[in-house]
C-alpha positions as a Markdown table, in Angstrom:
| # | Residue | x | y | z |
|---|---|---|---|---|
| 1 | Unk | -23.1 | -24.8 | -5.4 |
| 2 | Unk | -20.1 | -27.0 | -4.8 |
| 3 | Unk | -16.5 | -26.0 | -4.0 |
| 4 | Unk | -15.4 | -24.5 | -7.4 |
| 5 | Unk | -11.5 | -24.4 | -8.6 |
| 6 | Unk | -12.1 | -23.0 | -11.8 |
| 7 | Unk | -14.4 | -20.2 | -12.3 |
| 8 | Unk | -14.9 | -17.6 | -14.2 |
| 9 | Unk | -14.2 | -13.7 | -13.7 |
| 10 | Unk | -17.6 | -13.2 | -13.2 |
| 11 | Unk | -17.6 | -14.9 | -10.4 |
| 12 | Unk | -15.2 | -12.3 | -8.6 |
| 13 | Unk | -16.7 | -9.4 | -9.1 |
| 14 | Unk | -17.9 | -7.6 | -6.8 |
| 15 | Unk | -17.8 | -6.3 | -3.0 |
| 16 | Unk | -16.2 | -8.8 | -0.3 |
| 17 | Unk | -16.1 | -8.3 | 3.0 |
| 18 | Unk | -13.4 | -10.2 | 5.5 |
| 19 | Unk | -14.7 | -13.3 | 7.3 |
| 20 | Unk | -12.0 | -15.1 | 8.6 |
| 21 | Unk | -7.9 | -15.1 | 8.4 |
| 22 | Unk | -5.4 | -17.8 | 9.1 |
| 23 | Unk | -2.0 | -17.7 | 9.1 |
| 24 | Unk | 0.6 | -20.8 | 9.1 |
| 25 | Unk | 4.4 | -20.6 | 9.3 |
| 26 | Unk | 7.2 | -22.7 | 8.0 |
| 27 | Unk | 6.7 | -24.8 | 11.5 |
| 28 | Unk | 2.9 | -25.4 | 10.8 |
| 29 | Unk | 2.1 | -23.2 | 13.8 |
| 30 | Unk | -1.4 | -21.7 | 13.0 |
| 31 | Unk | -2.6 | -18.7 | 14.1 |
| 32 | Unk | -6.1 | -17.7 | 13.6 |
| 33 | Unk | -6.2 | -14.2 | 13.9 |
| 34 | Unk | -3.1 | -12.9 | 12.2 |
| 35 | Unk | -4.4 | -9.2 | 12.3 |
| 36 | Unk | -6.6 | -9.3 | 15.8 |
| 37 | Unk | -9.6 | -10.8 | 17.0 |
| 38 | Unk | -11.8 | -7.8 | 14.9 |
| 39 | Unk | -10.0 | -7.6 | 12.0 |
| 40 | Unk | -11.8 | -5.4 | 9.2 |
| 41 | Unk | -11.2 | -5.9 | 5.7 |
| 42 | Unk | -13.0 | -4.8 | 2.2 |
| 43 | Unk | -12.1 | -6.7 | -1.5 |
| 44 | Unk | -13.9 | -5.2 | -4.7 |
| 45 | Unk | -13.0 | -6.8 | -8.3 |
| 46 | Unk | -14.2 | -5.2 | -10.7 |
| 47 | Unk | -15.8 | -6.6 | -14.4 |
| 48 | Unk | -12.8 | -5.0 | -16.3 |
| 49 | Unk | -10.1 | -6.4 | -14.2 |
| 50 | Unk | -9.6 | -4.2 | -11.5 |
| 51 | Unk | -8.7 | -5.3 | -7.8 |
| 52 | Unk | -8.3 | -3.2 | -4.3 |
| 53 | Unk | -8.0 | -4.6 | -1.3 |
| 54 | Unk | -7.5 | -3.4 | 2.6 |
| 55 | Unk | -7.5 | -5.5 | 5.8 |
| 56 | Unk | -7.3 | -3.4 | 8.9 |
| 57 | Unk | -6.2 | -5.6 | 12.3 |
| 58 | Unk | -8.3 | -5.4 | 15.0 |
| 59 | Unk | -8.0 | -3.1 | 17.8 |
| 60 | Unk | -6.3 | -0.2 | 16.3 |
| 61 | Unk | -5.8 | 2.6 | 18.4 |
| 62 | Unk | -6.3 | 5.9 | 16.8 |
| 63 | Unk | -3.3 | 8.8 | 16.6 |
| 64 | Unk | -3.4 | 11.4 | 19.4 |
| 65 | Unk | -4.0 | 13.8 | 16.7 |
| 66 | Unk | -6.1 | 13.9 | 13.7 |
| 67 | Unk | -2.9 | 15.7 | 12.4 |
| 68 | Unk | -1.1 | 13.0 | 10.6 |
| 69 | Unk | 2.1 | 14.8 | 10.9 |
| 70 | Unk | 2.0 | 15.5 | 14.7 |
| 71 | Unk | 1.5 | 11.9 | 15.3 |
| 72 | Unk | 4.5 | 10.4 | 17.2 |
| 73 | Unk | 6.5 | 8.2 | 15.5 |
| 74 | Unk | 5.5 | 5.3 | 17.0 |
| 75 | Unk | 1.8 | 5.8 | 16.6 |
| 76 | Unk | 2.6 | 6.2 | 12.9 |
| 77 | Unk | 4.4 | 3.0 | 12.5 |
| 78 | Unk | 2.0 | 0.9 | 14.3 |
| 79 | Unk | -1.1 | 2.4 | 12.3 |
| 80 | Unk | 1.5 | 1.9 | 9.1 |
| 81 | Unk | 2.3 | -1.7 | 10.4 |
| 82 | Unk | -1.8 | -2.7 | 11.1 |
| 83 | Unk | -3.3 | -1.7 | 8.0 |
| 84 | Unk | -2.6 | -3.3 | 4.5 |
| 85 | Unk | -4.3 | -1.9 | 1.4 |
| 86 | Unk | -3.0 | -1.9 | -2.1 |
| 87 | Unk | -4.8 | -2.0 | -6.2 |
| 88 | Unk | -4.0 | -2.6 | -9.4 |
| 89 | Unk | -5.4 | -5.0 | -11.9 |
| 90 | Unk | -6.4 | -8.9 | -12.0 |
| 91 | Unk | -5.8 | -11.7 | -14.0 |
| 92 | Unk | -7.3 | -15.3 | -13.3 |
| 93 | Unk | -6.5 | -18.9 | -14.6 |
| 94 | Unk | -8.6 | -21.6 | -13.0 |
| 95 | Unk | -7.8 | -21.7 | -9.7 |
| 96 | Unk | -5.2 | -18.8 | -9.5 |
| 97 | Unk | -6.3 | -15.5 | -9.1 |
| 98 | Unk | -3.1 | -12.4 | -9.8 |
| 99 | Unk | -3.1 | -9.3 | -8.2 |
| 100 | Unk | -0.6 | -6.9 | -10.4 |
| 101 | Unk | -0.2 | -4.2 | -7.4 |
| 102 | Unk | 0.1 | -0.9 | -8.9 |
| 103 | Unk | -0.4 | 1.3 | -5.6 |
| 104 | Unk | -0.2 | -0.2 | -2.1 |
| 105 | Unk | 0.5 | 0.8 | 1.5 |
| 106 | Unk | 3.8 | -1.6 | 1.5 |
| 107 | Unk | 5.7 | -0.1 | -0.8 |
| 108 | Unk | 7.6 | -3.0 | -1.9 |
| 109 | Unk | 4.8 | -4.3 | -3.6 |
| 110 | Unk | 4.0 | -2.0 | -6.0 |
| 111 | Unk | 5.0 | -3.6 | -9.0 |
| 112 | Unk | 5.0 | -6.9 | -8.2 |
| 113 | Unk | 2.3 | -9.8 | -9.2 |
| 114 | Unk | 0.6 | -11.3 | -5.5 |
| 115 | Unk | -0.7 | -15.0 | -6.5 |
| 116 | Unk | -3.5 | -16.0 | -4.6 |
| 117 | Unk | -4.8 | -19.9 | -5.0 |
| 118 | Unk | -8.6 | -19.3 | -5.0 |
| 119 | Unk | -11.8 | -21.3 | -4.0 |
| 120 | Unk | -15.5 | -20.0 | -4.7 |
| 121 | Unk | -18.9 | -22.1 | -3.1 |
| 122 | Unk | -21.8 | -20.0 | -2.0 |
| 123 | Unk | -20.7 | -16.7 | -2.2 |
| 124 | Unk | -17.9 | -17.2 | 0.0 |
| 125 | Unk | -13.8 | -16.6 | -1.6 |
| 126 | Unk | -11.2 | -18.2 | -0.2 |
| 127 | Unk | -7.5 | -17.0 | -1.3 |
| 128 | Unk | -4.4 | -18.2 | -0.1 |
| 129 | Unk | -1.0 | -16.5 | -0.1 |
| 130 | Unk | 2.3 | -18.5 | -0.7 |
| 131 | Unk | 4.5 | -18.3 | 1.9 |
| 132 | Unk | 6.0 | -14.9 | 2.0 |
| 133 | Unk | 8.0 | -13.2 | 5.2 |
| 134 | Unk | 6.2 | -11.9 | 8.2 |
| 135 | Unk | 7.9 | -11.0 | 11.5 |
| 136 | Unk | 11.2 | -12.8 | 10.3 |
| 137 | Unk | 9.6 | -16.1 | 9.0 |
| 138 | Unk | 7.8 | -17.3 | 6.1 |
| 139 | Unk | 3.9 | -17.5 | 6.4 |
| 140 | Unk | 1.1 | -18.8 | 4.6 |
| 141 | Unk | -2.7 | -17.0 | 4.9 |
| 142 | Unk | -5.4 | -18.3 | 4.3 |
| 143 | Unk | -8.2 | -15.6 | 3.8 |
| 144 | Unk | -12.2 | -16.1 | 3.9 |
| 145 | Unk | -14.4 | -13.4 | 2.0 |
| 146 | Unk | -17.7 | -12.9 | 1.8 |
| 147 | Unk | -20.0 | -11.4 | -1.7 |
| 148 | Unk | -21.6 | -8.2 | -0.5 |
| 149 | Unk | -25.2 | -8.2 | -1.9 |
């Protein structure tokens, strides 16, 4: 099937799993492994309009203690600052795909509408971001997923 720019709902639903990530900032630097060379990440939509999403970077350490709250600070911050998750609903129009976060691991979020420019062909999904801030300067990702049979 060729590159598609407007689908149908239908073909979102379902499982994803990550395949690739790029990221591009306002320089056109590129980076092509914006969260580690083994980045993880899972994306379901559902038939009546529900999204969740998480990407976890690559290389995470784990805590020194199963014990959330006798982590050390910094342990939690960096296992805060390498994993991204949030869900809420889904709307699309053609080629734009709207993730209306209702719960996320950035709190900031929650509430907002994430637009994501969209590409289907062969069970692959490719969204990209608008340029939004990360590490102090504006980035663009570009985000490969793969259908889950």
């Amino acid at each position: 099937m060729p590159s598609t720019t407007t689908f149908e709902p239908a073909d979102l639903v379902g499982a994803w799993t990550l395949i690739s990530a790029s990221a591009t900032d306002d320089l056109g630097h590129r980076d092509d492994a914006p969260f580690g060379k083994s980045a993880t990440g899972s994306l379901i939509y559902t038939a009546d309009g529900r999204i969740s999403a998480m990407i976890s970077h690559g290389g995470r350490a784990p805590l020194s203690s199963e014990d959330l709250s006798i982590a050390t600070p910094a342990e939690r911050a960096e296992a805060f600052r390498t994993f991204n998750a949030y869900s809420g609903r889904y709307t699309l129009a053609r080629d734009r795909v709207t993730h209306h976060v209702e719960i996320a691991s950035l709190p900031n979020w929650v509430g907002r509408e994430l637009v994501r420019m969209a590409r289907y062909c062969d069970d692959r999904l490719t969204l990209e971001t608008p340029p939004h801030p990360v590490d102090g300067s504006p980035r663009s990702f570009i985000i490969v997923w793969q259908r889950l049979r």
